[in-house]
N, C-alpha and C positions, 0 to 999 in steps of 0.2 A: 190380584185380579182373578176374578175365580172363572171357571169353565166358560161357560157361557158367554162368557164376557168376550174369552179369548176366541172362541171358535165361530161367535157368532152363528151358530147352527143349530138346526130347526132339530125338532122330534124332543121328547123325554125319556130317552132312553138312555142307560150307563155309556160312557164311552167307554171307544174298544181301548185295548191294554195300551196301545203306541201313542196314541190318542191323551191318553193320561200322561203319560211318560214325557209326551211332547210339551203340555199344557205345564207339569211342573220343571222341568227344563226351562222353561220361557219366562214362568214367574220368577224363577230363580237369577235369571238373566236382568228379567226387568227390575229388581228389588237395586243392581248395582247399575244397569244402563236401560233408565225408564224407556229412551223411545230406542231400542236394540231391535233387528231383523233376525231372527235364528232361524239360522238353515240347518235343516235337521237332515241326517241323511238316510236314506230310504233305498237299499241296495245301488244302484246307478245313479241314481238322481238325488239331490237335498232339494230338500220339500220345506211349504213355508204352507202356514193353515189359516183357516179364519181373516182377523183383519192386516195381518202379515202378507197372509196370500193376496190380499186387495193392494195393499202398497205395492209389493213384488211386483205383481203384474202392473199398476200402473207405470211404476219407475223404468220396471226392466223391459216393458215393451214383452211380456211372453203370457203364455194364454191363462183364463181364471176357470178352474173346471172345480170340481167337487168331491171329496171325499165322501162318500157315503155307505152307509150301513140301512138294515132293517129300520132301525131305530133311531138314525142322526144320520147329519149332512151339514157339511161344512164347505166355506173355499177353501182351494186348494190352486198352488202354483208352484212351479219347480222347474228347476236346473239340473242338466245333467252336470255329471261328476267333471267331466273334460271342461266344463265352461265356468268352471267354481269362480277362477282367478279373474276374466274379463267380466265376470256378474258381480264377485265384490269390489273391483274397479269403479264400477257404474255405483254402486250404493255411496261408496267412501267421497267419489267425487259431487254427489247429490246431498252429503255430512249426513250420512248416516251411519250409524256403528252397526256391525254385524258381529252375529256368535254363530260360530260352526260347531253344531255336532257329530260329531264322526261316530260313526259303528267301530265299536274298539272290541271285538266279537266276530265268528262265522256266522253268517244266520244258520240258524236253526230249526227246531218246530218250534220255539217257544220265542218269547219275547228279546230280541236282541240287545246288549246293553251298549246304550253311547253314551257318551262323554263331552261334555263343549271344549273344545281341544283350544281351540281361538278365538280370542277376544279382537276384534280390530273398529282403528277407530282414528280417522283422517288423521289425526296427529300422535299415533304411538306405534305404527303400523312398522313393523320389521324386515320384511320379507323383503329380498331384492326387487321382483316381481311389481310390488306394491306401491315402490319409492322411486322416486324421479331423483336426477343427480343432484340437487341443488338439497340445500336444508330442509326438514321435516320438521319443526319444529310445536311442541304443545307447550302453551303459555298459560299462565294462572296472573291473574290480578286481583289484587288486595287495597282496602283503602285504612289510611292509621295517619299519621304525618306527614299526609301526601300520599302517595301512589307506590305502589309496590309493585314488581313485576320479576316474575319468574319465568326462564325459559329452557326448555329441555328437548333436546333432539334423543329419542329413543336407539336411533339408528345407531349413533355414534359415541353415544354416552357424556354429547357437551351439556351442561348444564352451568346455568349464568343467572344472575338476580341484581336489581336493579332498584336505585329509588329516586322517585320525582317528583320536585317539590309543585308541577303544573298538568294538568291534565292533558293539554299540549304537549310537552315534552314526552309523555308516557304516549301521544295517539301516533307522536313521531316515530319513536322505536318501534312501535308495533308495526308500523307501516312495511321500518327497514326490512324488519325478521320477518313480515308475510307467513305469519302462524300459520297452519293449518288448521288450530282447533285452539279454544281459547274455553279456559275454567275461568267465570266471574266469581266475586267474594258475594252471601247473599247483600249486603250494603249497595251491591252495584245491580245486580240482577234482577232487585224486590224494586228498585228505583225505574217507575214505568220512562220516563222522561229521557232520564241517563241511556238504560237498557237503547230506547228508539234511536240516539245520534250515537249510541255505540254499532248497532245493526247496521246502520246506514251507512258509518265511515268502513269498518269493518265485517262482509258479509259470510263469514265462516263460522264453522259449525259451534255452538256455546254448548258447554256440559256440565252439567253440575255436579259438585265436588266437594270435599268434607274443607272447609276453611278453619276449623275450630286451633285456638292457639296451641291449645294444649297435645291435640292430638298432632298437630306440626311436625313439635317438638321430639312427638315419639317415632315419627314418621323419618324424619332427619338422623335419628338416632339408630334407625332399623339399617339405614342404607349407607351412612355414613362413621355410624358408633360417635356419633358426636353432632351438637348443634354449633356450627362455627362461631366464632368471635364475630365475625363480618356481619353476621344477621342481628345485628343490634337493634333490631324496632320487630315487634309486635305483628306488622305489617307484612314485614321481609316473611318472617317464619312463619305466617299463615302461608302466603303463596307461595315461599318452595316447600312447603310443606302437603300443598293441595295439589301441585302439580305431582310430587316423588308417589302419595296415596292413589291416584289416578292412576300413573303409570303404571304402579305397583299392581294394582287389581287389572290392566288392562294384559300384563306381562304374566300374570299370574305366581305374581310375589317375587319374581325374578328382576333384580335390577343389580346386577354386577357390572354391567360396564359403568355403573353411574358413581365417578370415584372421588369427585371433588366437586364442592361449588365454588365459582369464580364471582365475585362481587367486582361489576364494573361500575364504572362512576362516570356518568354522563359528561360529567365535566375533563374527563379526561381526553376525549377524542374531538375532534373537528366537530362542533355543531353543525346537522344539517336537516332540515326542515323536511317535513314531507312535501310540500310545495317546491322547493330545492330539489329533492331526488327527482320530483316529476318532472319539471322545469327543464332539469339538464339530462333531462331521460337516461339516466344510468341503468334503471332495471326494465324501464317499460317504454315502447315508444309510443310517441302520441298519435302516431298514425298507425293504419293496419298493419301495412307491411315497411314498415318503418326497422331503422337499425336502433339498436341500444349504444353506449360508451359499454356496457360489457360485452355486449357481444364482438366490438374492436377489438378488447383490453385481453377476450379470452383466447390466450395462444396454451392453454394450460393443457397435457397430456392428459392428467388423471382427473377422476369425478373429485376426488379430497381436495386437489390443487384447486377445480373450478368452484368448490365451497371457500376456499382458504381467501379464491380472490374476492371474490361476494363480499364475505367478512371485512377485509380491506378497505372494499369501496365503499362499504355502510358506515366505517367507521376508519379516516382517516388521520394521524397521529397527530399529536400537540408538541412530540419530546422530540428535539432534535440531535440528540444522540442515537435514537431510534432510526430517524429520518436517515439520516448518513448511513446508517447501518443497513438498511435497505438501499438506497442509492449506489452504495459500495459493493454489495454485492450483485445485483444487475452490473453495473461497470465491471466487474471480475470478468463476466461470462460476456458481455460484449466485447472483451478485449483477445477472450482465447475462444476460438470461434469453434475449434476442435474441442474443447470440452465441455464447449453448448449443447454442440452437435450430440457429441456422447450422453450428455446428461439426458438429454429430451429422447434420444434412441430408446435408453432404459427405460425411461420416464412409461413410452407408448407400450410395453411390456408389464405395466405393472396392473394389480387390479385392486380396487376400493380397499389400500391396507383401513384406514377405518371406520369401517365399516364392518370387516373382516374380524378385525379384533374386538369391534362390540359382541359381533357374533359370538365369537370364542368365550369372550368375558360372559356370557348369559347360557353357556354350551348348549346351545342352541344350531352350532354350525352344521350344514353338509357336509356328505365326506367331498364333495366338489370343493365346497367352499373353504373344506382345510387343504385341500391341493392346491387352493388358488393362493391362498396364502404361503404355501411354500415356496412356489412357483417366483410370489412377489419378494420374500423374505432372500430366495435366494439371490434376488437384483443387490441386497446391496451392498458387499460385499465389493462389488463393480464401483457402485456409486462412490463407497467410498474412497476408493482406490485413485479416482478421476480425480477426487478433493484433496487429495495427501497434500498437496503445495499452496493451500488454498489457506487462508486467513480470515477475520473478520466475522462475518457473518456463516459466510460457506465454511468456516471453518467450524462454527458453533452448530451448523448444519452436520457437517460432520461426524462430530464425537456423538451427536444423536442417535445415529443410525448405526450404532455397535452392537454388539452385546447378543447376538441374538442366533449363533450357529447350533445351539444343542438344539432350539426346533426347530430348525431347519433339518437335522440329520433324526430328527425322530420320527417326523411325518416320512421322509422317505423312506424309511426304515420300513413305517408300517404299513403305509399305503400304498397301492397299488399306483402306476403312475397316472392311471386314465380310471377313478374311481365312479362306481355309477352314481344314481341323482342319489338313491336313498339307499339306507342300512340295509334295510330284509331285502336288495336287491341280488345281493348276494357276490365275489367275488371281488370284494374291497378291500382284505385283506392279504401283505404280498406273503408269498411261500415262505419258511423260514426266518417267519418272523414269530409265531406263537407255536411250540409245539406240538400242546394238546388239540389247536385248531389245525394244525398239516396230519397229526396222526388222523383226525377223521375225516379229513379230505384225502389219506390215500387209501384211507378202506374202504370210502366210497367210490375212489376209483376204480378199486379193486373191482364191485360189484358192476358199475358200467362197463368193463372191459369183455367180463363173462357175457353183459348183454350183447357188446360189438361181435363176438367171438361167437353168440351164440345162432343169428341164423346160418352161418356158414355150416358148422358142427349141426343142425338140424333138417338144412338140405342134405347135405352129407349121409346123414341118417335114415330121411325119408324118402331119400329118393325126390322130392319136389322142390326142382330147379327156381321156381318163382315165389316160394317161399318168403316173407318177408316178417323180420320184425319190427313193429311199429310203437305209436303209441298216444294216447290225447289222453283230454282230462277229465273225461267219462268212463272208461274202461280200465287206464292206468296203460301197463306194456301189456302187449298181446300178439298173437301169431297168427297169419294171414294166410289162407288157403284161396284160391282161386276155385271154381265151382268144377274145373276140369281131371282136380288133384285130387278133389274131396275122399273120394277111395281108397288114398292112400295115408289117410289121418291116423294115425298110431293112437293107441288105446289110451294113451296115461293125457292127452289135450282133451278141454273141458269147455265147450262151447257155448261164446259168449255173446255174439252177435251174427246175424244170417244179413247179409245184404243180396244185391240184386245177382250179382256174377262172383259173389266171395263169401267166405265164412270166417270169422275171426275167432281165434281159441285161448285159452290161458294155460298155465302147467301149475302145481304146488310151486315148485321150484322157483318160476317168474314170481310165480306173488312171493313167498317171501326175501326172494332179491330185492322185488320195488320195496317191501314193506322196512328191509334194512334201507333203501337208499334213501326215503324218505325219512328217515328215524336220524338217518346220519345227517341230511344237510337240513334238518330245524336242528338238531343239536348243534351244527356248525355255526348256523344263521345266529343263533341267541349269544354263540363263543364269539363270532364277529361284532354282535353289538357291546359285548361287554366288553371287548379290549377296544372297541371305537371309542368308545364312553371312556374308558381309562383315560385312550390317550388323548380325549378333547378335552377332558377334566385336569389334566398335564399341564396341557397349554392355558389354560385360564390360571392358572397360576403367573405368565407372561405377559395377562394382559395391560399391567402400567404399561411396560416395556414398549411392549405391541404400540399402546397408544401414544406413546414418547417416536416411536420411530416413524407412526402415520402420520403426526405432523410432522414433525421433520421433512418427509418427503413431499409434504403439501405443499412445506412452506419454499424448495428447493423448487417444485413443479413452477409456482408465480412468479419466483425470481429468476426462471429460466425463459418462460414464459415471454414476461413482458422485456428480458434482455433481445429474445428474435426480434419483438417487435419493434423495441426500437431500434434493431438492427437494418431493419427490412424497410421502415420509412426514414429513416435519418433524423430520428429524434434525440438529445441531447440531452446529458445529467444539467438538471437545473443548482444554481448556487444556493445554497441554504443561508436565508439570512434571518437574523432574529425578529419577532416582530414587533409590528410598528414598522419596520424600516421600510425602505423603497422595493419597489415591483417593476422590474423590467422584461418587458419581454420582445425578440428580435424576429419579424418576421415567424408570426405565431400562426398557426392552424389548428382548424377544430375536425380533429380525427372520423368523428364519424360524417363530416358534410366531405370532407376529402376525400374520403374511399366513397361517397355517393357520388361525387362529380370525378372520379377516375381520373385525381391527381391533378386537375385544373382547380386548383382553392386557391384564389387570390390572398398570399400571407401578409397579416398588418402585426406594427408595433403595437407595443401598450406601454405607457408609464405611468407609476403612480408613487407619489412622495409625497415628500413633507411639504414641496413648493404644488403642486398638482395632486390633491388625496381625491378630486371630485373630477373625473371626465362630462359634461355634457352633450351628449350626441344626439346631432339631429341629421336629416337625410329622410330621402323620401321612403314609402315601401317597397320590401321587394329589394334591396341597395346592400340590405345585409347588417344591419343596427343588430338585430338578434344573436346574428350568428357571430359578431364581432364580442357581444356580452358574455355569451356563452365560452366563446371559444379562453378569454380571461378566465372563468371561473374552472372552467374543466381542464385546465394547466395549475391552476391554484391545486387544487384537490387530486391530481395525477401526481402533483409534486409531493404532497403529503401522505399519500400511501406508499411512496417510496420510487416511484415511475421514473423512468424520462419522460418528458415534457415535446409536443409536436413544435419544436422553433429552433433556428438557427441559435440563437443564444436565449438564456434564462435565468433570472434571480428573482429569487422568490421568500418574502418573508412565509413567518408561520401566523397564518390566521385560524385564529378561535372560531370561527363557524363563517360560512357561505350563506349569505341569504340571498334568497332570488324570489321578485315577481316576473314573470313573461309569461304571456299568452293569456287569452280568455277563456273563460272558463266559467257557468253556473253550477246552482247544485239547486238541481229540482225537487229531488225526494226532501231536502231541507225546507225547500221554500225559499233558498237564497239568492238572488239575482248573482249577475257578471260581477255586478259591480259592487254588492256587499260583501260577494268573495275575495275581490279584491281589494278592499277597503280593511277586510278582518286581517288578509297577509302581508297587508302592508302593512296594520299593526302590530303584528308581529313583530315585523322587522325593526320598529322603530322604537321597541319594547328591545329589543335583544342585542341591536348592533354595537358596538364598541368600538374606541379607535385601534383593536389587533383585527377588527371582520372585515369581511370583502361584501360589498352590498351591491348588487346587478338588478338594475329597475328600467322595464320596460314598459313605456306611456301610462305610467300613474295618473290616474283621470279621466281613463273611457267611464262611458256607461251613465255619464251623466250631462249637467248641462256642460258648454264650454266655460264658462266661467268657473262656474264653480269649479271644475276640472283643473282649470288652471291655480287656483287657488290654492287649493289639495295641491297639486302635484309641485307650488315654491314653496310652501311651509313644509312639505315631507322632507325636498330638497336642501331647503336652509337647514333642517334640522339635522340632516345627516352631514353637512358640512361642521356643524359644530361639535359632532361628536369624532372627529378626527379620520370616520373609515373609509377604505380606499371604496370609492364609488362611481358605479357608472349608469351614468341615468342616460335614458333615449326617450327621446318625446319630439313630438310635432306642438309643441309649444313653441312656439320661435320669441314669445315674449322673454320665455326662461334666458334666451342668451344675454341678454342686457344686463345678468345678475355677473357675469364674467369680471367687469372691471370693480366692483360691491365687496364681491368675496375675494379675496386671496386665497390662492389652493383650488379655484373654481374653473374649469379649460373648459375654450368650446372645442369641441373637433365636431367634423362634422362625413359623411359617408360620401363622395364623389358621383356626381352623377352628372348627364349634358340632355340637354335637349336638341336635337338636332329637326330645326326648323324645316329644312329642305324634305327631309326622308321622311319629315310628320312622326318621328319617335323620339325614344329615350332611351338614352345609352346610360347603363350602371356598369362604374367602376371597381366597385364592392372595394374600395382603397378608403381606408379611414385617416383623413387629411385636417390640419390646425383651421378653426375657424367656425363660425356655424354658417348654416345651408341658408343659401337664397328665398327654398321656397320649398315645399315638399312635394310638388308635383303630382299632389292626386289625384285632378281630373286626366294626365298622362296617363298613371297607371293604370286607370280605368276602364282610358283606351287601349292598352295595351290587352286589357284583361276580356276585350271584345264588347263591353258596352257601347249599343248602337249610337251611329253617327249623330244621329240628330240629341242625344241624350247629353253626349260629353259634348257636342259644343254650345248647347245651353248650359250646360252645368259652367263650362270656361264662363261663358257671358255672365251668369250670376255671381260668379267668382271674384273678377273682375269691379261687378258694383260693390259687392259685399266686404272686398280689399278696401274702396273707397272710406264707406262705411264706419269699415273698422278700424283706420286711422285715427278717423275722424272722434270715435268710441275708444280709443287706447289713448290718446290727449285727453279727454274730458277722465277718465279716469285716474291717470298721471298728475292730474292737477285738481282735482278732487283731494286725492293721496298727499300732498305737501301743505306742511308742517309754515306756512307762511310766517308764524311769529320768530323760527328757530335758522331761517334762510339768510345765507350769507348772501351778496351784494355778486361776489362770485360766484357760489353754487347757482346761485339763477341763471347768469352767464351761463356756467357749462349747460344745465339743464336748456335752455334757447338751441345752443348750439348743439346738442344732440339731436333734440326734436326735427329742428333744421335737415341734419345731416341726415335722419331717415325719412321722413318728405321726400328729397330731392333724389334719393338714393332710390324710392320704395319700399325699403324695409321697411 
């Protein structure tokens, strides 16, 4: 892009020197991140020009003024230097990448030289400052044999890759991980259609990336000296290939904490939909100020622990060897309450070890940041100490967190114990640790002492008592006469400033004191960075280690974690049983409606088996059908990341994946009503379910007519009956209970509720009791809900005919529906005396 283009600015004249400097900076930026912000900096302030300065100021809200000269005029907007971090805050959260260029130079008379020092870009961004505790993570996708997906947390150095055979399974993961910043392959990008329902499910920043196979390959080989066995498709090694080249240019060729790729396999972990994750609100609630199941779940000390559990809940185990193994270790620490106590003590002392150790691994660290690491290094040593008698998982927890005292005793060594933010800050090295660096901090001592020493020895001298030596960073050190002394000034002081009531002077001798004592501490300054660099570059050698002992402590933090909490509510190791088998659960609660009603949560059963795979529930609204489905599935999936479970007792097989419809929901930017969105996830589910899933369905059938509704929602039914999976369906279908004596495996239960004629209300039970519901009472709740008097008792009276009605309308269909040539002499019998029985009944 040439000048003009970038500066937008009037006149034909040359531009000024910085002006040029700036424009090829920007081109150079834009060649690797076309739509990039560079803040260029300008003594105090980083300055943005031309159509930068128009975005700036739109985005950042600060004012659009003008560069000008003789000869040209541009916009202009800018930031001071103090507001860098809350201005690139605001860009990064708006998906914008910025490049800093820093003045790497004093100014001068001549043109200052900078440097783009920083590349940042919502999903590669490093800096403590920049990243929130949770995952950061930049994702690349590919398309070959299906879907490829790659993902890489820069922060931490996780890097993971994925393949799937559905475009849904691949929109599902993305969900989990909540990229920050997402690299398409061109196949997906160039696809105007794709691109649209991509923006729409996922609205974060897209950037484009090199996908080429070949260069992958070489990409994989820079950062790893090898392209693994694992990335067996074409697909795989485009996108972790596009993601590590991204990184690479965003890091500035630096990617040393990035030390393995991990290939997971979808099929390995608990299936769970992104309708499932929203459904049972694990990450997000559906209301504003709503609670999450993480925000219950999180008792974790550390940011790595609150990552570790995220990980967990996004993806809960299939292997019940695993299962146990977490189970057992939460049991360990619920049993000795003293060395919960202890663990989690520690636990609040430590600080982001990885995060700390990606740092290291890219020497990149503060000297803060390697004292914090010491600080964290030196915990554990404690921790282990707590675990010596510890087995199983805590014991495998254990032997992780060794190995690691020689840097622990080198940072102390070198560092000061309270090091400032940065290097040229100067006293971050401790005394007696580098020779050459104490020899010239005591000769510069030397020379500061003669300055302490020396106004005393010059009053002394002169005779003038008020004498003083001083000094700022205009003059340097100087000697202070008062206007009363002036008289008695001695010949050899050489006057350097006249003020209102004072005179300030110099000596040879001052100057060349300051001119040694400046000479001594940049010689010290530049000895303090190279032995800082030494000894950061020391530790990057530790980074496996490092990142072997940050999980370890992650994983020690979750399992401490969720042992409080099930210590703190009374929740119980649930039985592992294989699946397929039976599901019991005793007086069950749903953790986050229970800490919302402050410990009044009505607790229900649940079974589910070989004789019962299918609950039907009915009950009116408002009675708790929801929170009853819920509360089954978010004890299913607590059990399988390894939890206790909120119930009296628990047995729980291992299910292949959770599927859940509940609640209503459109999608407008799609075009999609309530009810094609729920018609699409309910295909889903009936595409995916198996007899090892857990299937929780909440009134399949709004949003259209009633019949039809009802149709939909016993063919979805019957269907899930036949394929063996433990299911709970809720509906206000009351014709569906008749299927109870049809199916075998099919219960009605139904949610307890009373009318209570006299008081003119309705009393809910929230007690899930054998049988189905009378009636569902929705002109009651309607009343409840304040709909005017004269409305709900017309609504009853319509009700009422419309009951009539529809008897009358459920017979003629029922006898419609039979097979007359294939009727047994008795089945007509029974079918009489059914019809009979609900007549007389009202049902």
């Amino acid at each position: 892009m040439v000048a003009a283009q970038v500066l937008k600015g009037t006149g034909s004249g040359a531009l000024p020197p910085m002006l040029e400097q700036y424009v090829r900076m920007r081109d150079e930026v834009a060649a690797q991140l076309p739509h990039a912000i560079l803040l260029f900096q300008v003594g105090d302030f980083y300055e943005t020009f031309g159509e930068d300065a128009e975005r700036a100021a739109r985005m950042l809200g600060i004012a659009l003024t003008h560069k000008s000269s003789r000869d040209f005029s541009t916009p202009m907007a800018g930031v001071p230097l103090r507001a860098l971090d809350q201005n690139v805050e605001r860009l990064l959260a708006a998906g914008v990448c910025v490049a800093v260029a820093d003045q790497v130079e004093e100014a001068g008379s001549g043109l200052v030289e900078r440097k783009v020092t920083h590349l940042l870009t919502p999903g590669t961004v490093t800096e403590e400052r920049h990243l929130s505790a949770d995952e950061n993570y930049l994702a690349a996708v590919a398309t070959g044999d299906g879907y490829a997906l790659a993902l890489l947390d820069v922060s931490t150095g996780e890097f993971r890759c994925a393949a799937f055979h559905t475009r849904s399974a691949l929109y599902d993961e993305l969900a989990r991980c909540r990229a920050r910043e997402v690299l398409l392959a061109p196949e997906m990008s160039g696809n105007a259609a794709l691109l649209a329902d991509f923006q729409t499910r996922f609205p974060v920043m897209l950037s484009p990336a090199n996908f080429d196979e070949a260069v992958g390959r070489a990409e994989l080989r820079a950062v790893l000296s090898e392209v693994p066995g694992s990335l067996n498709s074409a697909a795989l090694v485009r996108a972790c290939g596009a993601v590590l080249g991204y990184a690479r240019l965003t890091q500035q060729g630096r990617l040393e904490m990035v030390r393995r790729v991990v290939r997971f396999e979808p099929g390995a972990h608990m299936r769970l939909s992104d309708a499932a994750v929203r459904a049972l609100e694990l990450f997000v609630p559906q209301s504003p100020q709503g609670v999450t199941l993480m925000d219950v779940l999180c008792q974790t000390r550390t940011a790595g622990g609150k990552r570790r559990l995220r990980a967990w809940l996004r993806a809960p185990l299939l292997d019940d060897l695993s299962i146990r193994a977490r189970l057992g270790g939460v049991e360990a620490l619920t049993r000795a309450p003293d060395l919960r106590g202890g663990v989690r003590s520690l636990l609040y002392r430590a600080h982001d070890l990885e995060r700390l150790a990606a740092r290291v691994a890219t020497r990149r660290a503060t000297p803060r940041e390697v004292a914090a690491l010491a600080r964290t290094l030196d915990l554990l040593p404690e921790v282990v100490a707590l675990l010596a008698a510890q087995d199983g998982l805590l014991g495998t927890v254990r032997a992780r967190l060794g190995g690691l005292p020689e840097v622990v005793t080198r940072i102390r060594a070198a560092l000061v114990d309270d090091p400032p933010i940065r290097v040229g800050d100067g006293g971050l090295i401790r005394d007696g640790f580098h020779e050459e660096l104490d020899g010239l901090r005591r000769e510069a001592l030397g020379h500061r002492e003669w300055l302490a020493h020396l106004e005393l020895s010059e009053r002394e001298r002169t005779g003038i008592g008020s004498l003083k030596v001083g000094y700022n960073n205009v003059f340097g050190y100087y000697l202070e006469v008062t206007g009363a002394h002036l008289g008695k000034v001695p010949a050899d002081y050489r006057q350097i400033a006249t003020l209102k009531d004072r005179a300030r002077f110099t000596r040879p001798d001052l100057r060349e004191r300051e001119r040694e004592i400046a000479r001594l501490e940049a010689a010290a300054g530049r000895l303090e960075l190279e032995v800082f660099t030494e000894l950061r570059d020391s530790l990057a050698a530790h980074a496996e280690a490092l990142g072997e002992a940050a999980g370890a402590l992650s994983d020690l933090d979750v399992l401490a974690g969720l042992a409080e909490l099930a210590t703190e509510h009374g929740w119980v190791r649930p039985v592992t049983r294989a699946a397929g088998e039976d599901a019991r659960l005793t007086q069950a609660r749903h953790p986050v409606v229970e800490g919302a009603t402050g410990g009044r949560f009505v607790p229900n059963d649940a079974d589910l088996g070989r004789g019962r795979h299918v609950l039907l529930l009915t009950g009116p609204n408002m009675a708790g059908k929801s929170t009853y489905l819920r509360t089954v599935a978010i004890c299913a999936l607590l059990h399988q990341i390894g939890s206790f479970v909120p119930a009296v007792s628990a047995e729980l097989p291992i299910y292949d994946a959770v599927h859940t419809r509940i609640g209503a929901s459109d999608d407008l930017a799609g075009g999609r009503s309530t009810f094609m969105v729920e018609m699409s996830e309910l295909a889903g589910i009936l595409h995916g379910a198996t007899a090892r899933s857990l299937v929780i369905l909440d009134e399949v059938g709004r949003g259209t007519s009633t019949l039809d509704g009802l149709a939909i929602a016993q063919a979805a039914l019957e269907h899930l009956h036949a394929t063996g999976a433990h299911t709970l369906f809720a509906t206000h279908y009351f014709e569906l209970t008749r299927l109870e004596g049809d199916y075998p495996g099919l219960v009605n239960l139904h949610v307890a509720a009373e009318e209570d004629e006299a008081a003119g209300g309705l009393t809910f039970y929230h007690q899930v009791v054998p049988g189905a519901a009378r009636q569902s009472y929705g002109v009651e709740v309607a009343r409840l809900a304040g709909l005017p008097a004269p409305v709900t008792g017309r609504a009853a009276r319509l009700l009422g005919a419309l009951n009539t009605q529809g008897d009358d309308a459920r017979l003629r269909r029922d006898l419609a529906a039979l097979d007359l040539g294939r009727l047994t002499p008795l089945e007509a019998l029974e079918l009489l005396h059914r019809w009979q029985r609900g007549l007389l009944s009202g049902e």
